[in-house]
KEKE-3310 file (N, C-alpha, C; in steps of 0.2 Angstrom, whole numbers, plus 5000, padded with zeros to 4 digits):
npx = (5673:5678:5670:5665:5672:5685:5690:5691:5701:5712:5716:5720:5731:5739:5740:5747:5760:5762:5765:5777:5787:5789:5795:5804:5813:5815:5821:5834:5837:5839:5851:5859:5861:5866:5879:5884:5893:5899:5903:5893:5883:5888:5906:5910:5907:5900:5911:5928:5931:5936:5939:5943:5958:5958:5945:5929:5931:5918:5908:5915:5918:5905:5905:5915:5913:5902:5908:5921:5929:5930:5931:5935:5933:5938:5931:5932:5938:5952:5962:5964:5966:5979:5979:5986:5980:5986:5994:5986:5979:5987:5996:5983:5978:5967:5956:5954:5948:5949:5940:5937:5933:5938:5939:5923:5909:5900:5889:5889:5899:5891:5885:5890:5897:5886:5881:5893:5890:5876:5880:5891:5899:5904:5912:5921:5923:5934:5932:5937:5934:5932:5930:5926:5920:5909:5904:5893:5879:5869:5863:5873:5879:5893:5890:5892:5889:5882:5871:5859:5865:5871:5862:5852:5840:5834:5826:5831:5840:5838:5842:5856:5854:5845:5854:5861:5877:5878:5879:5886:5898:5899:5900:5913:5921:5919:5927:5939:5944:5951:5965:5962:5970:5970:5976:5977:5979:5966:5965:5975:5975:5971:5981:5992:6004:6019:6031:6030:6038:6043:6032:6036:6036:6035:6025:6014:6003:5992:5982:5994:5992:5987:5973:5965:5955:5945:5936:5919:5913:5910:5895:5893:5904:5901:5900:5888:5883:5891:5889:5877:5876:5885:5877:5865:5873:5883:5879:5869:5869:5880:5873:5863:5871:5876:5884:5896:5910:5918:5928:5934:5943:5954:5964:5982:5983:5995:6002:6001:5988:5978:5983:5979:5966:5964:5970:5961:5950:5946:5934:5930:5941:5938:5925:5929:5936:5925:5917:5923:5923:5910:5909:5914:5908:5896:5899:5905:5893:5890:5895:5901:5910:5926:5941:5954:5963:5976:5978:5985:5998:6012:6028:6024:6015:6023:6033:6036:6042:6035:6026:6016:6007:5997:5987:5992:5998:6016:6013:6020:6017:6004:6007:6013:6002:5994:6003:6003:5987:5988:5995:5993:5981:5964:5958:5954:5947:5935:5944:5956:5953:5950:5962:5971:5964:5964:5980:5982:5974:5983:5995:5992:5988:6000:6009:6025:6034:6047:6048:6044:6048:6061:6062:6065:6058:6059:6055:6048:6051:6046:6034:6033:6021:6021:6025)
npy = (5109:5098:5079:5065:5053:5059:5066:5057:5049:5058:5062:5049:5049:5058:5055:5042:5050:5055:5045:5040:5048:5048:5036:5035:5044:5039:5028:5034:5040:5029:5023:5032:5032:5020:5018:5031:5041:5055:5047:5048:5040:5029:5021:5011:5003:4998:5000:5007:5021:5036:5050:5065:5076:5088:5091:5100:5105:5106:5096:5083:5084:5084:5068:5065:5069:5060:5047:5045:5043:5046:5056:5069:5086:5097:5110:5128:5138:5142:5144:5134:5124:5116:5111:5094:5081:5068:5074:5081:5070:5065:5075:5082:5070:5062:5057:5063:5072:5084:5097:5109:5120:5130:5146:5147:5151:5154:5149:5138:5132:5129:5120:5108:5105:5101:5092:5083:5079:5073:5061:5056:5052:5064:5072:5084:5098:5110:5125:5136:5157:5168:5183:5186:5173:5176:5187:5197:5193:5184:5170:5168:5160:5149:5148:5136:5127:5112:5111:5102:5089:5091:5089:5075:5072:5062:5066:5079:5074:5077:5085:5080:5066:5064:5073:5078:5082:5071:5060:5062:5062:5049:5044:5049:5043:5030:5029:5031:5021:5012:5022:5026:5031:5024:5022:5032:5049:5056:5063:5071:5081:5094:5099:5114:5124:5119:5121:5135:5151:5162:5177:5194:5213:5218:5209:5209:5209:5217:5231:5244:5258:5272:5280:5296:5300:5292:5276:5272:5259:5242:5235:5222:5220:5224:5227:5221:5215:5204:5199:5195:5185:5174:5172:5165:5154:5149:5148:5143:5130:5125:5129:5119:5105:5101:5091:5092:5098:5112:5121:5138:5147:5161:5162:5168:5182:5188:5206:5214:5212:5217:5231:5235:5234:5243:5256:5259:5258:5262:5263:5250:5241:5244:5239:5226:5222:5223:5214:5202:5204:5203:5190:5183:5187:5178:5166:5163:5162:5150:5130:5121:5125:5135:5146:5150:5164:5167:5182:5192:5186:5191:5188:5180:5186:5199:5193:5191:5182:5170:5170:5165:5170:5183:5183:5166:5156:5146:5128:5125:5133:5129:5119:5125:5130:5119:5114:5124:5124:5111:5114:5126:5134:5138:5156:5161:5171:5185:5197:5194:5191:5203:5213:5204:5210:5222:5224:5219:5228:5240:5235:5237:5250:5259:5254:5252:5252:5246:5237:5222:5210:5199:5185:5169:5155:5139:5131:5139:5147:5143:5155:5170:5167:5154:5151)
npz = (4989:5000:5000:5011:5009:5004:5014:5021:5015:5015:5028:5031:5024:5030:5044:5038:5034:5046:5052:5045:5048:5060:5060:5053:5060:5071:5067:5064:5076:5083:5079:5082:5092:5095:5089:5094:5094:5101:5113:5123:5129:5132:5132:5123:5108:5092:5084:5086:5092:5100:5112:5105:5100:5095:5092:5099:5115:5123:5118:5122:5135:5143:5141:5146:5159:5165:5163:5167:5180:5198:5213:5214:5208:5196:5194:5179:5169:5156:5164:5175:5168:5167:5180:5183:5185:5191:5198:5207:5215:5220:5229:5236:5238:5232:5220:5204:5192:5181:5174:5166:5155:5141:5140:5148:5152:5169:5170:5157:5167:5179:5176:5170:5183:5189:5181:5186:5198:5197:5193:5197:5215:5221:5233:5232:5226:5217:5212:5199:5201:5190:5182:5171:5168:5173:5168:5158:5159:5165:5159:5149:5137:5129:5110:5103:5113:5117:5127:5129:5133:5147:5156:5161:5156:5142:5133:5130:5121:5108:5098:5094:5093:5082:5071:5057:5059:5067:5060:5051:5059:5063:5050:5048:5059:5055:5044:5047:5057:5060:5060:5073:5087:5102:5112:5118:5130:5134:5147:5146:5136:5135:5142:5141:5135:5136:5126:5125:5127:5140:5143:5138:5140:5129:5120:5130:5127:5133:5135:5142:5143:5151:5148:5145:5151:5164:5158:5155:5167:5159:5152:5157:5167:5177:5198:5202:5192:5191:5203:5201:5193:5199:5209:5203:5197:5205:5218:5222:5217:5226:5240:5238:5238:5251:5257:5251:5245:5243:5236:5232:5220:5218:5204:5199:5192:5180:5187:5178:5169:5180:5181:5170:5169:5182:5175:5165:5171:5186:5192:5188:5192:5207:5210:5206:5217:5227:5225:5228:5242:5242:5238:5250:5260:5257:5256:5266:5276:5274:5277:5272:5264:5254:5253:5242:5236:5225:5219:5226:5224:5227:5223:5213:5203:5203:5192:5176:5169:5174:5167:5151:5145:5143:5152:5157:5165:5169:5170:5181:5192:5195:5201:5212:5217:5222:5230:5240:5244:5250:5261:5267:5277:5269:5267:5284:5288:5290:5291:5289:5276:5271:5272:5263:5252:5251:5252:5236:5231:5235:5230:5216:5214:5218:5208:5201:5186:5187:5197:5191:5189:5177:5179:5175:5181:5184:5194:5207:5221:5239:5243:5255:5260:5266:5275)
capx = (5672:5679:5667:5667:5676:5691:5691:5694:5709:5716:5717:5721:5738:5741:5742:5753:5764:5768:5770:5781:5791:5790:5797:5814:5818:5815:5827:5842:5840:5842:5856:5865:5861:5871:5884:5886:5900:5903:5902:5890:5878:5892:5912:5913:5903:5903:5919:5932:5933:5937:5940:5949:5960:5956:5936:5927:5929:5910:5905:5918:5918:5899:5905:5920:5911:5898:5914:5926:5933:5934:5928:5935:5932:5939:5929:5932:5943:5958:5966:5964:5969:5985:5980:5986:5975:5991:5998:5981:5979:5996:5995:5977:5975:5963:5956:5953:5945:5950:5934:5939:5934:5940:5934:5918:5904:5897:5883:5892:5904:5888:5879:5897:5896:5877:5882:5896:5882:5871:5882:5896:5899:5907:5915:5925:5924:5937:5929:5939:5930:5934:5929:5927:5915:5904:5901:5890:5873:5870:5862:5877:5883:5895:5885:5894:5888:5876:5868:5854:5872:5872:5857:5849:5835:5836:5822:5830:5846:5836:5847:5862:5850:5843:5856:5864:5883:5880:5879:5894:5905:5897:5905:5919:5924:5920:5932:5945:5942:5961:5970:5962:5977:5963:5979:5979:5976:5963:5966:5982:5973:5969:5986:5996:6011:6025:6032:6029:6040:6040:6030:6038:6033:6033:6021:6010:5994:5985:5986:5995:5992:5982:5966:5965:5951:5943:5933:5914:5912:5904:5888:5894:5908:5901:5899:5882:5884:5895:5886:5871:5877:5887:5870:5863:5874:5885:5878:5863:5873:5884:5867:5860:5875:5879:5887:5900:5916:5916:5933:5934:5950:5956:5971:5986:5984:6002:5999:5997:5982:5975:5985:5978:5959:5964:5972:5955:5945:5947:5927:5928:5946:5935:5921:5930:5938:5920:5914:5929:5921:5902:5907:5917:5902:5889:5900:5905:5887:5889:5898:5903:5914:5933:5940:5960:5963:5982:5983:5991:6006:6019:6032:6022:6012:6025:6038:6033:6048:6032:6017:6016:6004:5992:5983:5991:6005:6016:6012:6024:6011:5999:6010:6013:5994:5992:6008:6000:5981:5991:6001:5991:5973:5960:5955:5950:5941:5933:5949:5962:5953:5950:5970:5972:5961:5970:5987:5981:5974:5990:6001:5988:5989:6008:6015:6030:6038:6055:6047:6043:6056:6058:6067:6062:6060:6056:6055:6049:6052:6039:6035:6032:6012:6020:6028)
capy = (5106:5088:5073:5063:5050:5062:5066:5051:5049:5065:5060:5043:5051:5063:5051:5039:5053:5057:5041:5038:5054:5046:5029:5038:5049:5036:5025:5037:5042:5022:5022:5037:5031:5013:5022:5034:5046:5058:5044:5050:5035:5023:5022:5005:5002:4995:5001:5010:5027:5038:5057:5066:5082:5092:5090:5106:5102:5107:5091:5077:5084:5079:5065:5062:5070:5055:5041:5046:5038:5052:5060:5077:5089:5102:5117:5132:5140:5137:5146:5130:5118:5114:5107:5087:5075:5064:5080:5084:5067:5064:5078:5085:5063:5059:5056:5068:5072:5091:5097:5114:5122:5134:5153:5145:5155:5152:5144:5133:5127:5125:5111:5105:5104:5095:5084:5078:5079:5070:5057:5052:5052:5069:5073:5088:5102:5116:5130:5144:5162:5170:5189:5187:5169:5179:5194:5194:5190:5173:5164:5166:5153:5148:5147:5129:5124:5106:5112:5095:5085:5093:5085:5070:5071:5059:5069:5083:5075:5075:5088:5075:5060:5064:5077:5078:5082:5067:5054:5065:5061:5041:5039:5051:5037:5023:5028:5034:5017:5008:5025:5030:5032:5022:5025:5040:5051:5060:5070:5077:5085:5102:5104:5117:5129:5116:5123:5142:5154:5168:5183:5202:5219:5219:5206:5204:5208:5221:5239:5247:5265:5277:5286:5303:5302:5286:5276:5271:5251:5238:5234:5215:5220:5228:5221:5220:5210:5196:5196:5192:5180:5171:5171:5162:5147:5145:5149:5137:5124:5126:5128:5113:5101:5104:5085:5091:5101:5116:5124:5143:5150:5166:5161:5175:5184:5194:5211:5218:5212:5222:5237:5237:5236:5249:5261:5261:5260:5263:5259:5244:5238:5244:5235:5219:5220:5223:5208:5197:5203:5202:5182:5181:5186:5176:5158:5161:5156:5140:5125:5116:5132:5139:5152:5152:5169:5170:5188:5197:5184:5197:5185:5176:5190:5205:5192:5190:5173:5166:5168:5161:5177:5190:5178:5160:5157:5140:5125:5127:5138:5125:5113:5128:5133:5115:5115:5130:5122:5106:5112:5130:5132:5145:5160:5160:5175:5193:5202:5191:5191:5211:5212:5202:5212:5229:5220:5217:5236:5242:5234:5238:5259:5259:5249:5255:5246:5245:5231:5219:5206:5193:5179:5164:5150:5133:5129:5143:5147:5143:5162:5170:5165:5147:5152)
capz = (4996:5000:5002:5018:5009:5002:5020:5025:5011:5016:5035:5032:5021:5036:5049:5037:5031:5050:5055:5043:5048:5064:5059:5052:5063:5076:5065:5064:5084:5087:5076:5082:5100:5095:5086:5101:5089:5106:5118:5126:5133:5132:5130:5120:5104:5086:5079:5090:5095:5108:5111:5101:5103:5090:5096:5105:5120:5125:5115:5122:5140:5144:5143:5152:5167:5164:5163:5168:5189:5202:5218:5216:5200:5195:5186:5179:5162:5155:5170:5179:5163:5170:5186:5182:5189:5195:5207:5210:5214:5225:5231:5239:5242:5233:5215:5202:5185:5177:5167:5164:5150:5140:5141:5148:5156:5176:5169:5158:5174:5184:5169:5170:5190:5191:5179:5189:5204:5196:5187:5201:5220:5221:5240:5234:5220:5216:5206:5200:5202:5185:5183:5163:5167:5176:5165:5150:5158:5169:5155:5144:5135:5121:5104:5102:5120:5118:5132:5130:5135:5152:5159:5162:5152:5134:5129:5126:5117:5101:5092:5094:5091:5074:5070:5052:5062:5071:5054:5048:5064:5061:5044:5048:5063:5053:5040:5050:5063:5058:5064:5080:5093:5110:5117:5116:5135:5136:5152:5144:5127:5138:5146:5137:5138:5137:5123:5126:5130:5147:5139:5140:5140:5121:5117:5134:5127:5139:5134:5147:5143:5156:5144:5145:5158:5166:5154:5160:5167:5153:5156:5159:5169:5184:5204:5200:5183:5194:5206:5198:5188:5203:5212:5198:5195:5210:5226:5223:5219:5236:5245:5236:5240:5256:5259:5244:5249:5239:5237:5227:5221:5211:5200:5201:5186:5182:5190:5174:5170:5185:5180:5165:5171:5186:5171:5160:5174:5194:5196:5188:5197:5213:5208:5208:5222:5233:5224:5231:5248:5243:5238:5254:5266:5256:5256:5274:5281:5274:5281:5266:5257:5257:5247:5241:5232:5224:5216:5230:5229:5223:5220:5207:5199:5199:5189:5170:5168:5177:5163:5144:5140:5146:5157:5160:5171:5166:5174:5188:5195:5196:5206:5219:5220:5224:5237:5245:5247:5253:5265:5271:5277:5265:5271:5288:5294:5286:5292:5282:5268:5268:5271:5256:5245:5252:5249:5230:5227:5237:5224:5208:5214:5220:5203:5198:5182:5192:5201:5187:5185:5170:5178:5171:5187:5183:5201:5211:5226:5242:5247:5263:5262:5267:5285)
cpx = (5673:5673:5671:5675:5685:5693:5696:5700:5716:5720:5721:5729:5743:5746:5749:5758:5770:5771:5776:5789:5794:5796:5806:5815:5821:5824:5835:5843:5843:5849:5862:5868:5866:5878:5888:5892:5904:5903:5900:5886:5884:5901:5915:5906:5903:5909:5921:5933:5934:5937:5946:5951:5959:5947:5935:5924:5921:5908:5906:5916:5911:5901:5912:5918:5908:5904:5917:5926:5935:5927:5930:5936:5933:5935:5931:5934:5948:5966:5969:5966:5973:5986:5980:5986:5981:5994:5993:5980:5983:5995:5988:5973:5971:5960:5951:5950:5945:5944:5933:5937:5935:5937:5925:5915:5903:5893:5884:5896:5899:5886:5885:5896:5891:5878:5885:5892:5877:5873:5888:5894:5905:5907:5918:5923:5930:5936:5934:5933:5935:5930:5925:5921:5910:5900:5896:5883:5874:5865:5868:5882:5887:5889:5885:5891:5884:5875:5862:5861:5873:5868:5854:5846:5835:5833:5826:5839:5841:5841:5854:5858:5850:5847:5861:5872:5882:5881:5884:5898:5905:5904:5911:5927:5925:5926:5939:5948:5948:5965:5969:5967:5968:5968:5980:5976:5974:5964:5971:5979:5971:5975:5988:6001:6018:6031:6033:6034:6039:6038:6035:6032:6031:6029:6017:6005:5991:5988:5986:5995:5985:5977:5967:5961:5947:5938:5927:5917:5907:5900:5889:5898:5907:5899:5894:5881:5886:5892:5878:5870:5880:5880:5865:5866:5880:5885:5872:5864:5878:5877:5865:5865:5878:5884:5893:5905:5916:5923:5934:5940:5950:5963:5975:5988:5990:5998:5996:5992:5976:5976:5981:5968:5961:5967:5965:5950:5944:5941:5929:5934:5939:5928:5922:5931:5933:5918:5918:5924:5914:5904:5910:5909:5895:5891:5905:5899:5885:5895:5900:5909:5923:5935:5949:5961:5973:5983:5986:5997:6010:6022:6030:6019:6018:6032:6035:6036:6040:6024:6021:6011:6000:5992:5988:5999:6008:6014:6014:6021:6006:6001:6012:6006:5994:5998:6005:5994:5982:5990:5996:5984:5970:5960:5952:5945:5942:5940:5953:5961:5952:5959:5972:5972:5965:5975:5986:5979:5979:5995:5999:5990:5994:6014:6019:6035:6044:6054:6045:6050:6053:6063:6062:6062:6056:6052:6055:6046:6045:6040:6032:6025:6014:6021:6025)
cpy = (5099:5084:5070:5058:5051:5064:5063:5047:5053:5064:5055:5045:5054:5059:5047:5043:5053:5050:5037:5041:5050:5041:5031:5039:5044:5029:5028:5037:5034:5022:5024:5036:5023:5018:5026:5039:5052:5054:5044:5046:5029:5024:5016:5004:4998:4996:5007:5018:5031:5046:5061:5074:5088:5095:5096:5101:5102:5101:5085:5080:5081:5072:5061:5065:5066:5048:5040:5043:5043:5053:5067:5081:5094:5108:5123:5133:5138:5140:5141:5124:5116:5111:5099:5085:5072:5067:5079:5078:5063:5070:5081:5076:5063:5058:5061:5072:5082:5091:5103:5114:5129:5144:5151:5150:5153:5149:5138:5129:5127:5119:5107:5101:5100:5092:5081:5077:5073:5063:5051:5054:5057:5069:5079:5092:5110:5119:5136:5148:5167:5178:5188:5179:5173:5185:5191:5192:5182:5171:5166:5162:5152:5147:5138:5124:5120:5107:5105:5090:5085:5091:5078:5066:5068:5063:5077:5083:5074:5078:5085:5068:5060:5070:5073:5076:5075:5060:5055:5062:5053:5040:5043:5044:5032:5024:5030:5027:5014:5014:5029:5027:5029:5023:5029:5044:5058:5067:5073:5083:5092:5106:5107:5119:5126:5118:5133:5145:5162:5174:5187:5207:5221:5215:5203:5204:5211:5229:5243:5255:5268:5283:5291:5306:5295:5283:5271:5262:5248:5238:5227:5215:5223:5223:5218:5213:5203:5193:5191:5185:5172:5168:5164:5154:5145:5147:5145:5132:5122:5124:5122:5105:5101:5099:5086:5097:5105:5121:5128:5145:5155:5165:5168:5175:5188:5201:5214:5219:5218:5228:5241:5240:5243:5257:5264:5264:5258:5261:5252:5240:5238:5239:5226:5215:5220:5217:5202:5196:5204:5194:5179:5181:5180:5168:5158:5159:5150:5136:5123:5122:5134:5143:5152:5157:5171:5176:5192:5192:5188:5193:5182:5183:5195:5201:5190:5182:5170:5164:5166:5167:5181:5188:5171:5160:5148:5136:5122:5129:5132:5120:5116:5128:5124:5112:5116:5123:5114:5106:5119:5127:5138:5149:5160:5164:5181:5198:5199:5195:5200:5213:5209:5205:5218:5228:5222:5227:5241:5243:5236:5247:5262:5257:5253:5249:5243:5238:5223:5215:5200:5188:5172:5158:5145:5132:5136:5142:5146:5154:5162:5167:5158:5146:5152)
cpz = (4995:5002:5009:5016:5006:5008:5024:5023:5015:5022:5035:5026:5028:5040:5045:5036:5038:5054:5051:5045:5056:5066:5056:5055:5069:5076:5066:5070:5087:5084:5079:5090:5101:5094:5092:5096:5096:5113:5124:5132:5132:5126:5126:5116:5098:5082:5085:5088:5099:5108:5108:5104:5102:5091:5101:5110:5126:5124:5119:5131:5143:5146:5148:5158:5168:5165:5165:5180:5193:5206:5220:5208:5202:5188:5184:5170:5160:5160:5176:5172:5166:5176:5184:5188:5192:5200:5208:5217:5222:5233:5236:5241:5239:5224:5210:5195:5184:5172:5167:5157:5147:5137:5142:5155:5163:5173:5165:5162:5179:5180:5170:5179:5192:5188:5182:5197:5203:5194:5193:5210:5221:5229:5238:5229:5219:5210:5205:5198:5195:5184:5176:5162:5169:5173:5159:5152:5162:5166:5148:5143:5129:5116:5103:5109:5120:5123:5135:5132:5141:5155:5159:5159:5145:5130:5125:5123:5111:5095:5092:5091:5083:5070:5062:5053:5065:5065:5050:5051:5062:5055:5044:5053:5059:5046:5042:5058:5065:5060:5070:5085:5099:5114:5120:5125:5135:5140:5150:5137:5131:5141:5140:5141:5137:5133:5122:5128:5133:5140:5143:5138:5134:5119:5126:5134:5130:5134:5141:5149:5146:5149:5147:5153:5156:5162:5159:5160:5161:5155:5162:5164:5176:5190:5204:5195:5186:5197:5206:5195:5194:5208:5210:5198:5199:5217:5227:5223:5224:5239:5245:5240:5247:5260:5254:5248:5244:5241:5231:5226:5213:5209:5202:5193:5186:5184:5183:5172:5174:5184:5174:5164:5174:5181:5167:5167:5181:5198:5195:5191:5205:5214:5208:5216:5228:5231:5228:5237:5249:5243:5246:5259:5262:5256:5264:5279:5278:5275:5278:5260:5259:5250:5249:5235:5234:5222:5218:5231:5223:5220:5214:5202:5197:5191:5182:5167:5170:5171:5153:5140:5143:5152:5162:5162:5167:5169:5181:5195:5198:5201:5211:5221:5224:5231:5244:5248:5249:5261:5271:5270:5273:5272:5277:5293:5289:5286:5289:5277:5266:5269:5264:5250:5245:5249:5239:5227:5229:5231:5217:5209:5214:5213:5202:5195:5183:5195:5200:5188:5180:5172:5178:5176:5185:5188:5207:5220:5232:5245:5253:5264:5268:5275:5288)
residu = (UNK:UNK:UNK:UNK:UNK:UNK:UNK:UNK:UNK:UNK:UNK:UNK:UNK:UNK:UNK:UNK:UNK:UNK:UNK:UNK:UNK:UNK:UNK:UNK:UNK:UNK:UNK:UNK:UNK:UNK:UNK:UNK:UNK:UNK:UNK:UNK:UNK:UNK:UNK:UNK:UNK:UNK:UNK:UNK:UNK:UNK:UNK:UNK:UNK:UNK:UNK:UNK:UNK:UNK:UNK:UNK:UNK:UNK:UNK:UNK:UNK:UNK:UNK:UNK:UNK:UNK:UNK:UNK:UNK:UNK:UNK:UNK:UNK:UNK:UNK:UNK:UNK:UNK:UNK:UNK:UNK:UNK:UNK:UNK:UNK:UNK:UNK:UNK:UNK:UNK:UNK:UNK:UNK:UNK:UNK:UNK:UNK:UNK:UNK:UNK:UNK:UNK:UNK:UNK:UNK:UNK:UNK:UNK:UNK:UNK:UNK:UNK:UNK:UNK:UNK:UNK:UNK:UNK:UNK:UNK:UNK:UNK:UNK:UNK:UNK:UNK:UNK:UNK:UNK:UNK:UNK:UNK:UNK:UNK:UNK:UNK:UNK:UNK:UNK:UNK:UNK:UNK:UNK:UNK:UNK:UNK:UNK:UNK:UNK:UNK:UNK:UNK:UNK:UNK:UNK:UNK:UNK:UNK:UNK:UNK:UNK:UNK:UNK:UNK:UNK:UNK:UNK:UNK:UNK:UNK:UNK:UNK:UNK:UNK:UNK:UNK:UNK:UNK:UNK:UNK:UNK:UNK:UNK:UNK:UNK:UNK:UNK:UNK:UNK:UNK:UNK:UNK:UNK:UNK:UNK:UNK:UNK:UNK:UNK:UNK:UNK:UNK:UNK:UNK:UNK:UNK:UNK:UNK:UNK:UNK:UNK:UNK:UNK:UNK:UNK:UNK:UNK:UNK:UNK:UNK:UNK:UNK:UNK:UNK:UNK:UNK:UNK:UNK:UNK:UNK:UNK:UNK:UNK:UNK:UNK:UNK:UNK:UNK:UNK:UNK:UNK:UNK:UNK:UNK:UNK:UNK:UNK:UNK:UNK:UNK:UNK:UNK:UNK:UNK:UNK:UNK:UNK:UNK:UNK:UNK:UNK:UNK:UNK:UNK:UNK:UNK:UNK:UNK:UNK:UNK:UNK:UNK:UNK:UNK:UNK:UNK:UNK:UNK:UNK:UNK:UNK:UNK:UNK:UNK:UNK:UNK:UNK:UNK:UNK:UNK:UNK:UNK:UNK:UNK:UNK:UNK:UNK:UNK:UNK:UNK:UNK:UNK:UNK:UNK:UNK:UNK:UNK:UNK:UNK:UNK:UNK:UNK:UNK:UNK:UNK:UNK:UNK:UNK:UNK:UNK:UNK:UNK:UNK:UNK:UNK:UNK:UNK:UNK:UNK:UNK:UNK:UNK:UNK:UNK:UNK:UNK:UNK:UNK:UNK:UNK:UNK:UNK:UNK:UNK:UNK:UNK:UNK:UNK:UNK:UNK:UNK:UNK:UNK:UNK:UNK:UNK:UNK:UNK:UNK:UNK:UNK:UNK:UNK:UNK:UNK:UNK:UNK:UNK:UNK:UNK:UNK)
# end
């Protein structure tokens, strides 16, 4: 049994021990908070660095939603990479900042969203509505995702502050400082495709063969599942902002894609297509919302010249989507947008390969939508 006075040793260790424990960590956090390595609380420091290309973009984006000169943001996947800020720009009038990231959840593209909320004087947002960000649960999140990045709070960058990975990045900048490229433009390190060429039937990535008999929906994949998740992380933040312009849009995946869902699975094609018009009536009674939905434009989807792979269409695309929401007006009533959806499962049940063309248009043409 200890005496009072080993008590008072023991105690008097304790306390020094932690406040020594204290006095480090406090140390490295101020360090790593001068140093700044993802430029986070500030974009000019003691030795020159800047964002790099090669860097997951979960990390560097934070802060360029934090730094970066804009009143309209762009969110969503890498379906929207390719919208360049100087069309956007040019074109929709006004200034622009791409903070897309790549196969990112609804929950990560709302923390993306409220940081730009919380950080700038945002007027405008265009969010793509992704089938594939939506699944999975509405708290799911990349494993990489610095989710303490996304917020406000200093308190809770601690696993960046006192992080090992951060004293690594430190002396990897400081010895790397003589060849960082500062000229180097950021808003470009996400565009791709330039180099790609138009996918075929032989490498486009979907299995297009009809199963024996219809295969059940995933757990994450149903109306339900989307819904729930869209409920979650983008219908509060519409609600919330309601001085903020809030513009939704579904990219035009090649038809395949869809053929390839409606081939496995007829609910879960059906399934999507109720959710389109469950998101239509729930961001109709609010004033602040529009909704542009490409995949019934035939001339883009049924042509394959038009895409780089499963999914992403080449840039050209992006400088029409941004013609269109130029020049037409979003959807303007329940009855459109239920024609649109028909239109889209018209052409998903009806396909015949015959109607597939692979001509390669750099410059494609405006389609009927524009008349």
């Amino acid at each position: 049994m200890m005496s009072s006075n080993e008590n008072g040793q023991y105690g008097r260790f304790v306390r020094r021990f932690f406040i020594s424990i204290s006095v480090f960590l406090a140390s490295i956090g101020t360090f790593v908070f001068i140093c700044d390595p993802y430029l986070y609380y500030h974009t000019s420091g003691i030795y020159d660095r800047t964002y790099m290309k090669n860097l997951n973009a979960r990390y560097q984006m934070a802060s360029m939603v934090k730094h970066f000169k804009y009143d309209t943001l762009i969110a969503g996947t890498s379906m929207v990479h390719n919208f360049k800020e100087e069309s956007v720009n040019e074109k929709l009038k006004t200034v622009s900042f791409n903070a897309s990231l790549s196969g990112s959840s609804a929950k990560e593209q709302r923390k993306v969203v409220e940081l730009a909320l919380a950080s700038k004087m945002v007027k405008h947002v265009y969010w793509e509505l992704n089938y594939d960000s939506l699944s999975g649960g509405k708290d799911r999140i990349d494993p990489s995702f610095p989710a303490y990045f996304y917020d406000t709070n200093i308190l809770n960058d601690l696993p960046y502050l006192v992080s090992y990975s951060s004293l690594q990045r430190i002396e990897s900048q400081w010895k790397l400082k003589d060849k960082i490229n500062m000229n180097a433009d950021p808003l470009q390190y996400y565009k791709f495709g330039h180099d790609k060429k138009p996918v075929s039937l032989d490498n486009i990535g979907v299995n297009l063969k009809k199963p024996e008999k219809p295969q059940p929906v995933p757990a994450g994949h149903t109306n339900e599942a989307y819904m729930e998740s869209f409920k979650e992380n983008v219908l509060p933040v519409v609600e919330k902002n309601k001085d903020v312009r809030f513009t939704f849009l579904y990219t035009p995946y090649p038809v395949t894609r869809h053929i390839a869902v409606y081939n496995s699975s007829p609910e879960m094609m059906e399934g999507r297509l109720k959710f389109k018009r469950d998101v239509y009536d729930a961001l109709s009674q609010l004033k602040n919302t529009e909704i542009y939905d490409f995949q019934d434009e035939q001339s883009i989807t049924f042509n394959l010249g038009n895409y780089m792979d499963r999914s992403h269409y080449f840039m050209y695309i992006n400088e029409w989507m941004l013609d269109y929401m130029a020049e037409k007006h979003s959807i303007q009533s329940k009855e459109e947008y239920h024609e649109k959806i028909e239109s889209l499962k018209m052409q998903v049940q009806h396909f015949e390969w015959k109607q597939l063309t692979r001509n390669y248009k750099p410059q494609i043409e405006k389609t009927s939508s524009f008349k």
